[in-house]
Each structure stands twice: as structure tokens, then as C-alpha cells.
N, C-alpha and C positions, 0 to 999 in steps of 0.2 A: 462323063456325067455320073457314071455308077462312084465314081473315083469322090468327086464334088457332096454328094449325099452320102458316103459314108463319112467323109471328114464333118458335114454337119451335125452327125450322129451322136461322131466321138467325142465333137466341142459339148454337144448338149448332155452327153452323159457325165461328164465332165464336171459341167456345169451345176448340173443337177445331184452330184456327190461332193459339190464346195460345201461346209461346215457352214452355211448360214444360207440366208433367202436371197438370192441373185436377181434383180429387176430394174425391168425397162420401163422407162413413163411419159409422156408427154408433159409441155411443161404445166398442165391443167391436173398433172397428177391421175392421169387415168392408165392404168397399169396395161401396156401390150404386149408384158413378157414376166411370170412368173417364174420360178425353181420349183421342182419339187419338191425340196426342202421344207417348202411351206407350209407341205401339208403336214410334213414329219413335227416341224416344230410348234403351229399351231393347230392342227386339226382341220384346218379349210380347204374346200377343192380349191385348186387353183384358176378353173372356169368360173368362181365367183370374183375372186381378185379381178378378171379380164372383163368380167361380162356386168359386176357393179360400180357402176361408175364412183359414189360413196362407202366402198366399203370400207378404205383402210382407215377414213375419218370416224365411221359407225363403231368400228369396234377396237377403237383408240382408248383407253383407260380416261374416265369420267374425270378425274385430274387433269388430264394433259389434253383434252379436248381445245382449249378455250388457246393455246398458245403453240402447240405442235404445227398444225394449219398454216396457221399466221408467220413462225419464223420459217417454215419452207417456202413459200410464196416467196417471202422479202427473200432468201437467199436466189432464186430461181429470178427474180425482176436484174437483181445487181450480177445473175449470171457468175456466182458465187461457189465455188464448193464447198459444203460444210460436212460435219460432224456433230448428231448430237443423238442423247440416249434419249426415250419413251417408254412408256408402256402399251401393251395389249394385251384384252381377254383371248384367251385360248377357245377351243372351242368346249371346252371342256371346265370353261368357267378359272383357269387358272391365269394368274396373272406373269407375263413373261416381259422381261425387259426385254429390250433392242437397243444395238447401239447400229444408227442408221449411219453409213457414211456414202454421201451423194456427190458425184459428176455430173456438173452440166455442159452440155455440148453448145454450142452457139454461136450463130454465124453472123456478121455485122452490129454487133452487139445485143441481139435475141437470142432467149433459149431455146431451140428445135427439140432436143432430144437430153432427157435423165435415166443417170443410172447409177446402179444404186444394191449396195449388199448391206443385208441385216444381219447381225448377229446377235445367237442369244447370251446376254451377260446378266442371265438371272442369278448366277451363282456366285457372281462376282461382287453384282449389289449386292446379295444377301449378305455374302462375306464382309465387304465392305460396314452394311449396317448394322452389323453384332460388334465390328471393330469399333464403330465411331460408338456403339452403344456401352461395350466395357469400358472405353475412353471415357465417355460421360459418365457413368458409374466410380470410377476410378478418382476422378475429378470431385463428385460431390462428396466422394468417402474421404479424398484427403481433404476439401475445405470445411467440413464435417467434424475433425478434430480438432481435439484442443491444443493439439500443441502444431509449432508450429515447423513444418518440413521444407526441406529443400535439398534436392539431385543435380549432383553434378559429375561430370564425366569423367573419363582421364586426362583432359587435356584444360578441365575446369571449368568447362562451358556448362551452363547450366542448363540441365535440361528436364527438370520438374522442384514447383512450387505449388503451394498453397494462400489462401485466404491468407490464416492465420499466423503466417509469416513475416506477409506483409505488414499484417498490424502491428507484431510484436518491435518490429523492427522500424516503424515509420517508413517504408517503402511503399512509396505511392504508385510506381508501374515498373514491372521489371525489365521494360524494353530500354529502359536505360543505363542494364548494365547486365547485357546480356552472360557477362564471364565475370566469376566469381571474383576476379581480381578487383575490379569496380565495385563490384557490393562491397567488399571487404574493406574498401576506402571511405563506403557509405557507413559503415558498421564503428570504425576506428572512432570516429569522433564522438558516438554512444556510451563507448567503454568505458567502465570505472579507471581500470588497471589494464590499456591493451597490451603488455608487453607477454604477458603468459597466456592470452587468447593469440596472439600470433605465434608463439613459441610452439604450444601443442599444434597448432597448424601444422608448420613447418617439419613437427616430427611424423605427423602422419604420411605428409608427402612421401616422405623417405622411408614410411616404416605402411605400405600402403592396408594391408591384411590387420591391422590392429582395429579393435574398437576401441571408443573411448569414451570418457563421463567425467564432466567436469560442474565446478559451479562456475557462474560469471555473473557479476555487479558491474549495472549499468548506471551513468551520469545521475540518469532523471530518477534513482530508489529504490529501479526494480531488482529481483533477483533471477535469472534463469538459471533453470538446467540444460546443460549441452550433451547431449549422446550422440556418437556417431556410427557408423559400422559400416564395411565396404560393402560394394554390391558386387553378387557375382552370377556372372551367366556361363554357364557350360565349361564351369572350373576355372575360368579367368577375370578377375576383378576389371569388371568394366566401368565403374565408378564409385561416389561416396556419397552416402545417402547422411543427412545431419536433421534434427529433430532438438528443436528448443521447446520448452514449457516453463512458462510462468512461475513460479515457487516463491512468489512474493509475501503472498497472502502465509501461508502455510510458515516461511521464514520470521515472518512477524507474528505471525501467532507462538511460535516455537520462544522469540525473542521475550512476548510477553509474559509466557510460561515459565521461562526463566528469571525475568525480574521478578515476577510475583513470587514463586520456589524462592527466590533470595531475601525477599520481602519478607514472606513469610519465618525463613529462617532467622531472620532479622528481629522478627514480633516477637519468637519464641524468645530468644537472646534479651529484648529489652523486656518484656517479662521477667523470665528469672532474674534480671540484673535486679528490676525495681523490687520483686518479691523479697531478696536478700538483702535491698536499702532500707525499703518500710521493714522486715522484720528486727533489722539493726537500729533503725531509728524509732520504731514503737518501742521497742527492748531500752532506751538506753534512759529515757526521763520514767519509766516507771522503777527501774533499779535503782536510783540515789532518791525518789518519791516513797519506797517501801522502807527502807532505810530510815529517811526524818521520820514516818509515820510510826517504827517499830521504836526508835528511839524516843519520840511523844508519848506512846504509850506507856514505856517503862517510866515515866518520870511521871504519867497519873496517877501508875500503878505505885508509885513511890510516894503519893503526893505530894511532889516535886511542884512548882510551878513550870510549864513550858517556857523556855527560850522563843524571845518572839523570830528570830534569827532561823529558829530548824521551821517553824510556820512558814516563813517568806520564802525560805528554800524551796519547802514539800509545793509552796503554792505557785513555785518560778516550772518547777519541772510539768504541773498540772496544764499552767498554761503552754506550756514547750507542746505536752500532747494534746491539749486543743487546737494548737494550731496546725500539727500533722492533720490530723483527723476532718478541721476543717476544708484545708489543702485537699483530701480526698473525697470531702464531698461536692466542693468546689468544682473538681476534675469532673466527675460523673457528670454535674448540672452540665457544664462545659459541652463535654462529650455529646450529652442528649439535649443540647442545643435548651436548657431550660433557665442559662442563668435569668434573673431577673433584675431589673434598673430599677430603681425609682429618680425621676428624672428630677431636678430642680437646679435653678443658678447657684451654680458654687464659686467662691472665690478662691482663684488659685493661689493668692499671697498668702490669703489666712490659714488655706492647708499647707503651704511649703513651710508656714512659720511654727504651725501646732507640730507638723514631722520632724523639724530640727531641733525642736525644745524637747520633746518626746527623747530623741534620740540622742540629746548629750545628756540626760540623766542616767541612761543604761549603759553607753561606751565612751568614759572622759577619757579613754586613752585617745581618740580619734578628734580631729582638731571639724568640728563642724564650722562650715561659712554658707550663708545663704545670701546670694543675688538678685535681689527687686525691682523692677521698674519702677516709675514714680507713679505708672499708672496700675489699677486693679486691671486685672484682669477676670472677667466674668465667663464658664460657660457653662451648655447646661449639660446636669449626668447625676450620675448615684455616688454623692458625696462620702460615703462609707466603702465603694468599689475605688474610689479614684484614689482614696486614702488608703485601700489597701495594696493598689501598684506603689505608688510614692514609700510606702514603707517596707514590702518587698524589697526593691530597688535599694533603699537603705540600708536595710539587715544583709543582703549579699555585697552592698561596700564594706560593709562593717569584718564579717565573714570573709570575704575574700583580699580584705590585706590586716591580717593577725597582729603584723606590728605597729598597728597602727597608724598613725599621717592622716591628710586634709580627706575631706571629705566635701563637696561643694555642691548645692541645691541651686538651680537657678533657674526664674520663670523670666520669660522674654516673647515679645509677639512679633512678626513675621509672615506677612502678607493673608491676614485674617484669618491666620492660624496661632493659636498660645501653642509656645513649648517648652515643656518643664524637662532641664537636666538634670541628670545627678553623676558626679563624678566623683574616680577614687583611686587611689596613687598602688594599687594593690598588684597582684599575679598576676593580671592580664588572661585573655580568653586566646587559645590559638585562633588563627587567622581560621584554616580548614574547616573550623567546629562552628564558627561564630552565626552560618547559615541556619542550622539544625540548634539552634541552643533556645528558640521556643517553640519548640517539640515537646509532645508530652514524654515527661520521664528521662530526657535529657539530660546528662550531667557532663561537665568539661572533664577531658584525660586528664587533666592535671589537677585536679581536684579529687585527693582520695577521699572516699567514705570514711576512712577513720576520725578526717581530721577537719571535717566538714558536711555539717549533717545536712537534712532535707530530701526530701524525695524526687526531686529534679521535676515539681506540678509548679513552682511557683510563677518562676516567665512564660510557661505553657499560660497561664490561669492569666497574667497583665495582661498578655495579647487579645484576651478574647475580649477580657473588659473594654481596653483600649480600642479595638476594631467595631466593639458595640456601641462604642461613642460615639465612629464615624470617624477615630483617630488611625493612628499608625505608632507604631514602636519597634526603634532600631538601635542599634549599638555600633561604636565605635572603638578600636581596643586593639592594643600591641602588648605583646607574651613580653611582661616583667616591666613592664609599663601604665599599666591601671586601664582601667574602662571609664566609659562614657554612654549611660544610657538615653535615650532623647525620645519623648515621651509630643508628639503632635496631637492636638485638638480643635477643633472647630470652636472660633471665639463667638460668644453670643452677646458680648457688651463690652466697652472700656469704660472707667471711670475713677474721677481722682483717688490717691491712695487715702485712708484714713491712719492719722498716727497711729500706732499701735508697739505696745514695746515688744523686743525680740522674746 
């Protein structure tokens, strides 16, 4: 007997120094066997555990009231062992998890008898919930930035991404490619140029401690930046951490700061070119104009009678710089959007006829031919602007083949559009120039200042006239071949020709 009672002793001492709360229940959950423990861990006599029939539901954490009850029951009905954590108030107001894990006993498929050790895993939740909480911290700081990151291991499995990665990349969920070998296939068909995005790959494999920074041009325009740098834990590269950003914006701004910087150098360039044409070609009709003038004068001073010959000279060069001068006011208007029409029906025959008679009194080296329908053509515009393209157009056939040859005017209509050409057997415009030749201040490379004047306003100044009309004007032209200018209008009338002689 004494034998029997001390081994009851030694079990309950035993018992009662297990590292958690040891208990016996009915299956109503009324406790017939505490530990001591329990007081250690929560504060409570263990005669309240035995003798309150509700106590461990009362002072169950306000959370877990509503669902703790409920799943022991159902586990205790299907005669079940489980495992699961809770809360409880201490006595002492402190809140202590448990993780209960239960034995039910049961005979013919009833529960008779539970049991059941608590343990405290307050420290472990804690742990646990600082972990899952730098995780979430971790997590919103990297979908947070702007660029876009991705971790992978030594073996390439990925194992940290961002938001912003995804977006950059058009990756809609990364469970579909868990190992970077599979992004990297999702990646390939993006690439501008994949052969040097997979190239540096493959050196890093092998060269694993190296960082790296690169640019890369994708399909769809964008520009990234690629950095990468190993990771390392406790001296050993345990994977490679890679960080793309955007640089689209910033490339293209860079891109337009450099056209503009070229643009601008460009301005400066056509500037002083035109500064050194107008001062050549202001300079050059008042030099042989002060000359007749000085020469007029000695011969009043002689009273001589003037030659009418040095008159028509002094008054050829005056109008030469009239029409510079014009050209530059013309340019301004242009410029400051001020030119002004006066609108009225013009007939294009009667202007092609007055610019070819006009123009074989001043160049009989050049064989003029003009081309007419049999019908008028009528539209409306500023009969003095539209006679000053047609004669432009002239003086640069005229000008640009020195040796003279045909020269051809011709109006013709074409789907309720008049279009007046003039063509001319001369030097031809290079193909490369022919875009930019009504630009202001434009003048063809193969056309020296010395040997051809004008300030390069004159096709600048047709275009604006012609596009104020609601026309268009374009050229056609092969180097050593002659040109073809083609002059389109909106028709406002047809009607029969009237005789008139050439």
C-alpha cells in the first residue's frame, strides 16, 4: 500500500513539473484533474478549474469565445483528437496563448474520458507575429518602389518579387513560372536585341560576385535600366537580387534635348549663312547702282546729257533691291502669320500668258512655251500673290539653267483642282535637299552664292501664298536634269477660252 501511494506521488510530482497545464475532463468539458502548472502559468487556484464548471469558457480571450467551444465539442461528438491554439486572460490581466492538444478516450463509439496538455506558445506567436509583420513591411516597401525587383536563388528559383515588376514586364502572376528560366522565356519575346540581355546573363552565372548595369530596349519603345548585385548571407552568395527602372521618359527627354541642341545649332548655322547671303546680295545691286549714279552725275556736272542706257541700268539694280527687300518683308509677314489676300476670280490663262510675255522680253536666251486648255480656268485668290509664285518660279528657271533651253508654263485641270506647271531643262535640285527647299533661308548645295543670288525666302514665301489659297506646291527634279514645279489650286469656275494673242 505505502509502495502504491508513493508511486502516486512520484507520477503527480511528475506531473505537475511537465512544462504546460496536464488535464483530465469529461466529455462536457468539466475539468476533474488539473496541474499545477496552471497556477504557474495562469495565476488561477486549481480548485477553481475543478469546482467552476464554466471557467475555461469565462476566461477564454473575447475573440475565441464564439468558436473555441464549438470546435471541441464537434471534435469530442466524432470522438476525434485534435490540436489547436487559443487564447486566455491570465489572472493578471495578460493575454497567454495555448496550444491545446486533446485525447479522447471512448468506448462503443462515445467519449467517456479527455485529456489534454496546454502549452504556453506565447512566445512563439509573438515571434511568429513580428515575423509575418517585417514580412508585410518588407512586402509593401518593395511594391512601394519604383523600380521594378526580383530575387532569385542559386539554383534560380525565384524567391522574391514585386508589384512593379510585374507591370514593367507584363507578367500577370508569377505562379507560372516559378524559375527564372521560364520568365526569362516570357521576357525574350519583349526584347529589342535579346542576344546581349542573355549574353550578360550567362556571364554572371559564371562570374557569380560581380554586379552589373546595363541599358535594355524593349519591342513596345520602352527603355530600362538593369542593375544587378549578388546576395550575400554570412559570406556566402546565396543568390541575385535584379532591379529594373523605367528610363523611358528621362531617354526621351535626353533624345529631345539633343535634337533641339542640334536644332538649335542648326538655327545658329542658317542664320549666319543667310546673314552672309543678304549681306552679299544687299552689297551687290548697290555697287554697280552707285557707279551709274556717280557716272550721271559727272556727265550733269559736265552738262553732258545722260545716256538713257546708265538710267535703265541704275534703275535695273534698284528694282533687283526692291525685290530683296521685298522678299524680307514678305518673310516677316510670313513668319508672323500677317500675310494678307485679297480674294477675287483670277484667270489662270491670262496670268500664265502675261508671265510668259513678261518673261521673254528679259531672258530671249531661254526658248519660252506655254500650255493651255481650251477651257479658262477660274479660281479665287490674290491675283498679285499668285503672279508673284508664277514669277518666282520663272526667275529661278530662268537662274538656274544659265545656258539657257525651254522653259514650259502649263495650266491643266484634274479632278476640280487647276494646276499650273513650269518647267526647265537646268541643274536639277539634289534628290536629299528637294524635302527642305521651302524652308526659310534654304538654298540648294549646288548652287553657289556667287553665281546665283537671292536670299533663299523666295519658295519659303510661294508656299505660304499657295497653302493660303487652300493649294499645295511640290517639285519634281533629277541633278543635271531640270525641274518641275507644280503649283495645285482649288477651281472655282471653268469656262470657254476667249481669243487672246500670246
Amino acid at each position: 500500500m505505502k509502495a502504491v501511494l508513493h508511486s502516486r506521488r512520484g507520477h503527480a510530482a511528475l506531473v505537475d513539473n511537465i512544462d504546460g497545464i496536464v488535464w483530465e475532463a469529461d466529455p462536457s468539458f468539466r475539468f476533474v484533474f488539473v496541474s499545477k502548472q496552471a497556477e504557474r502559468l495562469l495565476g488561477y487556484p486549481v480548485e477553481r478549474w475543478l469546482e467552476e464548471p464554466q471557467f475555461w469558457v469565462d476566461h477564454l480571450h473575447p475573440d475565441d469565445r464564439h468558436w473555441a467551444p464549438d470546435f471541441c465539442l464537434s471534435a469530442v461528438q466524432q470522438c476525434l483528437p485534435h490540436e489547436f491554439e487559443y487564447r486566455m486572460l491570465a489572472a493578471d490581466g495578460r493575454t497567454v496563448w495555448l496550444r491545446d492538444i486533446v485525447t479522447v478516450h471512448s468506448e462503443e463509439g462515445r467519449a467517456r474520458r479527455l485529456h489534454g496538455i496546454m502549452v504556453d506558445v506565447t512566445e512563439q506567436r509573438s515571434a511568429q507575429e513580428r515575423l509575418e509583420q517585417t514580412v508585410s513591411l518588407l512586402e509593401a516597401t518593395l511594391d512601394s518602389t519604383a523600380d521594378g525587383l526580383l530575387v532569385v536563388d542559386r539554383d534560380g528559383r525565384i524567391t522574391a518579387h514585386n508589384r512593379q515588376f510585374k507591370r514593367l514586364w507584363g507578367v500577370t502572376s508569377m505562379h507560372d513560372c516559378p524559375h527564372d528560366s521560364m520568365l526569362l522565356d516570357k521576357v525574350r519575346g519583349q526584347l529589342k536585341d535579346p542576344e546581349p540581355f542573355f549574353a550578360r546573363i550567362k556571364a554572371l552565372y559564371e562570374s557569380p560576385e560581380q554586379e552589373s548595369f546595363d541599358i535594355i530596349e524593349l519591342k513596345d519603345g520602352r527603355v530600362l535600366e538593369r542593375y544587378s548585385l549578388p546576395q550575400w548571407r554570412r559570406g556566402l552568395i546565396t543568390g541575385r537580387v535584379w532591379s529594373f527602372r523605367d528610363i523611358t521618359d528621362r531617354v526621351r527627354a535626353g533624345r529631345v534635348q539633343a535634337r533641339l541642341l542640334e536644332e538649335a545649332h542648326e538655327a545658329v548655322r542658317v542664320r549666319d549663312d543667310f546673314l552672309s547671303i543678304a549681306a552679299h546680295e544687299l552689297k551687290t545691286p548697290l555697287t554697280p547702282l552707285r557707279l551709274q549714279l556717280e557716272l550721271m552725275k559727272r556727265s550733269m556736272t559736265a552738262q553732258e546729257p545722260v545716256p538713257e542706257e546708265r538710267v535703265e541700268k541704275a534703275l535695273a539694280q534698284v528694282h533687283r533691291l526692291s525685290t530683296l527687300i521685298n522678299d524680307l518683308v514678305d518673310a516677316t509677314s510670313v513668319e508672323a502669320g500677317r500675310l494678307k489676300l485679297r480674294r477675287a476670280p483670277v484667270s489662270l490663262l491670262e496670268l500664265a500668258r502675261e508671265a510668259c510675255s513678261d518673261f521673254r522680253s528679259i531672258s530671249p536666251e531661254h526658248a519660252f512655251t506655254c500650255e493651255l486648255p481650251p477651257e479658262d480656268i477660274v479660281v479665287l485668290g490674290d491675283r498679285d500673290r499668285l503672279f508673284q509664285v508664277l514669277a518666282n518660279l520663272l526667275e529661278n528657271a530662268i537662274k538656274y539653267s544659265p545656258l539657257g533651253g525651254a522653259v514650259r508654263v502649263a495650266v491643266s485641270n484634274a479632278q476640280d483642282a487647276a494646276v499650273l506647271t513650269v518647267t526647265d531643262a537646268g541643274m536639277g535640285i539634289p534628290r536629299e535637299e528637294q524635302t527642305r527647299l521651302f524652308e526659310r533661308f534654304f538654298r540648294a548645295r549646288n548652287a553657289p552664292v556667287s553665281g546665283f543670288g537671292g536670299l533663299g525666302l523666295g519658295l519659303y514665301i510661294c508656299r505660304d501664298i499657295i497653302e493660303r489659297h487652300d493649294g499645295h506646291i511640290w517639285v519634281e527634279s533629277e541633278l543635271g536634269l531640270g525641274s518641275t514645279f507644280h503649283v495645285s489650286l482649288p477651281v472655282m469656275a471653268l469656262r470657254p477660252q476667249q481669243d487672246s494673242p500670246e
